[in-house]
PAMAR-629151 format. One line per 3 residues: their letters; for each residue y, x, z of N, C-alpha, C. Coordinates in Angstrom, 3 decimals, padded with zeros to 6 digits. Each point is the difference from the previous one (the first is absolute). Example, Ala and Ser with C-alpha at 12.3 -4.5 7.8 and 13.67 -1.06 7.14 Angstrom:
% residues 2
AS = -005.690:013.190:007.800:001.190:-000.890:000.000:001.200:000.900:000.000 | 001.050:-000.350:-000.720:001.190:000.820:000.060:001.090:-000.770:000.730;
***
This chain:
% residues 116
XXX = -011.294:-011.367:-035.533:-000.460:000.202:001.360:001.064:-000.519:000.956 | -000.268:-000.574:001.435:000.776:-000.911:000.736:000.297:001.411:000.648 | 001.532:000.037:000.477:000.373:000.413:001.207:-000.271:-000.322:001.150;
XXX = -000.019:000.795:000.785:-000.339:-000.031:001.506:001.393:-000.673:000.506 | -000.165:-000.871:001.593:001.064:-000.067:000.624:000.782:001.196:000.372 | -000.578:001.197:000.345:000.536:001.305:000.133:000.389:000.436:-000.924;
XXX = -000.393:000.144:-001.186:000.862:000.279:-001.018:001.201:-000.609:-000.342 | -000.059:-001.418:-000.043:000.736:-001.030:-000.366:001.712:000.133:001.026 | -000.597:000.636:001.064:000.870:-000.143:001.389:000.790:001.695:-000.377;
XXX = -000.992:001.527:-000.105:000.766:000.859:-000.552:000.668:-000.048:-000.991 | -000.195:-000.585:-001.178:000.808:-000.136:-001.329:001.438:-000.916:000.607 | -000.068:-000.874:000.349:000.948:-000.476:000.638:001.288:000.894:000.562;
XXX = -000.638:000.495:001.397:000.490:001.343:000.358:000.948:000.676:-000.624 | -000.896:000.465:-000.985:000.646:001.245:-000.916:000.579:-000.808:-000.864 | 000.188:-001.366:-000.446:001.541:-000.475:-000.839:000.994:-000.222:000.879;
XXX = 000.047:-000.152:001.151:000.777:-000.322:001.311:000.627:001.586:000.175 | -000.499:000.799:-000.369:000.191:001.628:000.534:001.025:000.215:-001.281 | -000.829:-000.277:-001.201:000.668:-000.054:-001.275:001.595:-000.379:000.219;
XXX = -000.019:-001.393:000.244:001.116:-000.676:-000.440:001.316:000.481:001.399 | -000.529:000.475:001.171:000.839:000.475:000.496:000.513:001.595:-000.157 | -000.967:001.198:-000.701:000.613:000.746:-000.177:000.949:000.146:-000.901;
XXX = -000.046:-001.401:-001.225:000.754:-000.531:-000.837:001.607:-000.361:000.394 | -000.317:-000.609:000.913:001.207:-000.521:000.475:001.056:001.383:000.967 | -000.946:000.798:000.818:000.545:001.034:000.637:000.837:000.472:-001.017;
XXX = -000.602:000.346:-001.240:001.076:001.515:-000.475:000.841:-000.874:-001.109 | 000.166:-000.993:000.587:001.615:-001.015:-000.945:000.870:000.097:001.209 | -000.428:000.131:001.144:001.153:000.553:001.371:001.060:000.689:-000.822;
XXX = 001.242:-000.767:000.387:001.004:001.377:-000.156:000.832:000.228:001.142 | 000.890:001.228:-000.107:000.773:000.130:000.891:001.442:-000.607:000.026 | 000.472:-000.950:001.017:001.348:-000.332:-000.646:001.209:000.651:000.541;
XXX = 000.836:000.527:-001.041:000.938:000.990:000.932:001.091:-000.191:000.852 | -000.195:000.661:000.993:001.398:-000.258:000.699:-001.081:-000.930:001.187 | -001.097:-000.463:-000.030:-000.856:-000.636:001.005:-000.600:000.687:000.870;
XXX = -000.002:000.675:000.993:-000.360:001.059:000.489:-001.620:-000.526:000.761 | 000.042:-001.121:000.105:-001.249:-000.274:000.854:-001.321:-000.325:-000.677 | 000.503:000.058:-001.461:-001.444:000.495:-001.067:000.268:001.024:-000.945;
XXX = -001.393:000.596:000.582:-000.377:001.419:-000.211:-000.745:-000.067:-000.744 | 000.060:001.148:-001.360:-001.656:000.174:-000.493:-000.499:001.071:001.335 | -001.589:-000.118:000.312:-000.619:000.611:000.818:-000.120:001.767:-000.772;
XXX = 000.212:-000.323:-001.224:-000.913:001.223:-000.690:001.395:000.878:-000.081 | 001.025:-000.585:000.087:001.391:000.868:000.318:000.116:000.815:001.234 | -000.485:-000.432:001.018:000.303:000.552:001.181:-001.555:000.667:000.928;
XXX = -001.328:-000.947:-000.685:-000.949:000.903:000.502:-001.100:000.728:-001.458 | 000.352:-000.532:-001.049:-000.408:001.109:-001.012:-000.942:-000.967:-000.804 | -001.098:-000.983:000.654:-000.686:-000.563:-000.935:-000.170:-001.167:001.012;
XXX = -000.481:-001.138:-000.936:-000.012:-001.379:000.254:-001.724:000.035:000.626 | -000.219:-000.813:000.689:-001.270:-000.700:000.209:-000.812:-000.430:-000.805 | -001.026:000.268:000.012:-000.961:-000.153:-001.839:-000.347:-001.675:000.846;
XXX = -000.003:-000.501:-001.317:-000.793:-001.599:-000.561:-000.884:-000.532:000.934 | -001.028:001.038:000.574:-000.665:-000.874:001.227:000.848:-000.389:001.483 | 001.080:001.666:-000.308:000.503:-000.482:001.905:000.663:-001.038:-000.285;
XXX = 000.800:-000.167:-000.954:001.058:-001.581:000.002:-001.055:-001.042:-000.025 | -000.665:000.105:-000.659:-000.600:-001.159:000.006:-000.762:-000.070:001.592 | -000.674:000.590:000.541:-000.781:-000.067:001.758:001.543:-000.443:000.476;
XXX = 001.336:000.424:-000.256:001.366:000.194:001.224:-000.172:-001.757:-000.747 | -000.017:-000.722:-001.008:000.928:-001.397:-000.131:-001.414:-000.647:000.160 | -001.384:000.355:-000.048:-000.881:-001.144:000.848:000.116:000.090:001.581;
XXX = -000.032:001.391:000.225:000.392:-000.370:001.568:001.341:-000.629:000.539 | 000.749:-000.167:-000.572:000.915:-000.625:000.166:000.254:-001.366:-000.214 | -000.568:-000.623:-001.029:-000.627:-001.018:-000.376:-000.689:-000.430:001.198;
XXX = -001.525:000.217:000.082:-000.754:-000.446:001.425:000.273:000.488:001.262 | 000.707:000.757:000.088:000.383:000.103:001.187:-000.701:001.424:000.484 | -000.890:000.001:000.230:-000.977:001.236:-000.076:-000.709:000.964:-000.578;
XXX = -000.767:000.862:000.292:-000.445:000.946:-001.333:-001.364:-000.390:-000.025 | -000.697:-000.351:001.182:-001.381:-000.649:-000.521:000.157:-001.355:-001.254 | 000.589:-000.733:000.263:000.230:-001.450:-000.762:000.491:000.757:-001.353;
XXX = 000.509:001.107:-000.389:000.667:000.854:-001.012:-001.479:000.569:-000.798 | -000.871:000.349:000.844:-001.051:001.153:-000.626:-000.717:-001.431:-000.145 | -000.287:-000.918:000.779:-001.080:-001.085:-000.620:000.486:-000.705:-001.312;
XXX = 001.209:-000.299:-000.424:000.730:-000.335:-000.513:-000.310:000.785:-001.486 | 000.446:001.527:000.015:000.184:000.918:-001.150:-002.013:000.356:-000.058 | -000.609:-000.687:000.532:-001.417:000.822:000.380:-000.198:001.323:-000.094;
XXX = 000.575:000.868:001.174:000.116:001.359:000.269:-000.557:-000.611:001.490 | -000.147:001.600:000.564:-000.279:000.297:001.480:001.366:-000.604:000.512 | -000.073:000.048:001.500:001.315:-000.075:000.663:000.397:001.857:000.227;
XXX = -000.854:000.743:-000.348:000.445:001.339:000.263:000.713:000.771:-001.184 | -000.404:-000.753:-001.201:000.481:000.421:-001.187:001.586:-000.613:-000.145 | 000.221:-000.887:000.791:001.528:-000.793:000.280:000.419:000.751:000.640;
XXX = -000.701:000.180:001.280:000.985:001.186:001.049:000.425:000.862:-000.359 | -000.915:001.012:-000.804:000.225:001.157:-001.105:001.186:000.140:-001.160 | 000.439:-001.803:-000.469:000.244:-000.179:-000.959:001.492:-000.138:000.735;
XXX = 000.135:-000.696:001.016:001.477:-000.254:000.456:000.313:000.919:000.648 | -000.669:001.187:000.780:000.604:001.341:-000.145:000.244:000.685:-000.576 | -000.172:-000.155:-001.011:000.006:001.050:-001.198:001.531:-000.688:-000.433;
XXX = 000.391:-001.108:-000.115:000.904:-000.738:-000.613:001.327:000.541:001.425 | -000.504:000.086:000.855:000.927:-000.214:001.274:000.575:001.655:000.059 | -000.870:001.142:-000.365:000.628:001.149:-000.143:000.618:000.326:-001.565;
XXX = -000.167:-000.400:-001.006:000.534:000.143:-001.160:001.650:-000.627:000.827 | -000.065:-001.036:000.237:001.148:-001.065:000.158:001.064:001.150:001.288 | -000.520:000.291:000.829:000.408:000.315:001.466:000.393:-000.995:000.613;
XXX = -001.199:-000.904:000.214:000.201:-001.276:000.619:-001.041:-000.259:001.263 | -000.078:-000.746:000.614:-000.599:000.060:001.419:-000.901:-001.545:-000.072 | 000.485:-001.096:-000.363:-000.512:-000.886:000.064:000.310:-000.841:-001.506;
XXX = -001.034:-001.136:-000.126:000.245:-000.586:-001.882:001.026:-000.768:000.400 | 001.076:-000.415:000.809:001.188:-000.109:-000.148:000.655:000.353:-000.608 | -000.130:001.457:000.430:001.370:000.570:-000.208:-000.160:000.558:-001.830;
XXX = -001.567:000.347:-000.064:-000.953:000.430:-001.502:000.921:-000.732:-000.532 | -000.121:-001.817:000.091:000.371:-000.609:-001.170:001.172:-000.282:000.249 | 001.122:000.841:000.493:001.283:-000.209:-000.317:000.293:001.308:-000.340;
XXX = -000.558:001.147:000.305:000.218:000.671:-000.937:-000.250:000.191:-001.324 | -001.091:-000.551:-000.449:-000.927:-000.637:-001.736:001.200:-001.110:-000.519 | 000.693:-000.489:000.611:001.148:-000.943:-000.579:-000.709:-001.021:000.193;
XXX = -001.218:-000.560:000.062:-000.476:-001.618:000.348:000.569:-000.269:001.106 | 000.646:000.053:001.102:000.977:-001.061:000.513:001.197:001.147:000.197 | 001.291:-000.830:000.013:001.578:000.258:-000.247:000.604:-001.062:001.163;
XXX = 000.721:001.359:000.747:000.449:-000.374:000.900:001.282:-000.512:-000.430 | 000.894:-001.178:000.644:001.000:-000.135:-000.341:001.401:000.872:000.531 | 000.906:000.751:-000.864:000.941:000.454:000.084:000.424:-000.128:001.791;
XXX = 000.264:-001.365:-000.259:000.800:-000.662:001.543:-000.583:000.203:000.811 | -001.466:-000.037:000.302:-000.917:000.218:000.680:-000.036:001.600:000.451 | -000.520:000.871:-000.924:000.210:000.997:000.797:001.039:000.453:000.527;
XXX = 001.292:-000.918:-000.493:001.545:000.624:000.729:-000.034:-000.296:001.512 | -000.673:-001.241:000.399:000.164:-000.311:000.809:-001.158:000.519:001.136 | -001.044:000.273:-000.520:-000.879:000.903:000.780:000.526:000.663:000.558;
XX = 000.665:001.094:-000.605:000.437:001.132:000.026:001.065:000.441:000.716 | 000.677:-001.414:000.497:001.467:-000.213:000.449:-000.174:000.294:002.073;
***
């Protein structure tokens, strides 16, 4: 029996969901680095498999509609999904989400000099 484009497009999805919750829990912490955190150290549990994945398509397209057309979800099931990710995290915007998740690393020098 042929798959549907909708099917074809969720299965997708969910190896994309796959292969990044894959990659999440090979994160380590490196010591003596203070500006990566495990999240689950300091707020108790990580963001389940859908919010990372809604936080790195919206981040990806730019938006959360282009994210939910993308993952074929609602755009409300994204909204849902990156709040949910944004209070696990104690984060305010997917900026800051994905520097606290360790997908982007600020440089050392950089925040010295922010900060200065």
């Amino acid at each position: 029996m042929a798959r549907t484009e909708a099917e074809r497009v969720r299965d997708a999805a969910q190896a994309r969901l796959r292969r990044r919750a894959k990659r999440l829990s090979g994160i380590s912490v490196a010591p003596g680095d203070s500006h990566v955190v495990n999240p689950s150290e300091i707020y108790g549990r990580l963001p389940t498999p859908r919010e990372l994945t809604a936080l790195a398509e919206a981040a990806i397209h730019g938006n959360e509609k282009e994210a939910a057309a993308c993952l074929g979800l609602s755009h409300q099931t994204i909204k849902n999904s990156i709040s949910g990710a944004h209070q696990r995290l104690g984060t305010s915007n997917i900026a800051q989400a994905l520097v606290r998740v360790g997908w982007v690393v600020i440089p050392r020098s950089v925040r010295t000099s922010i900060h200065e």
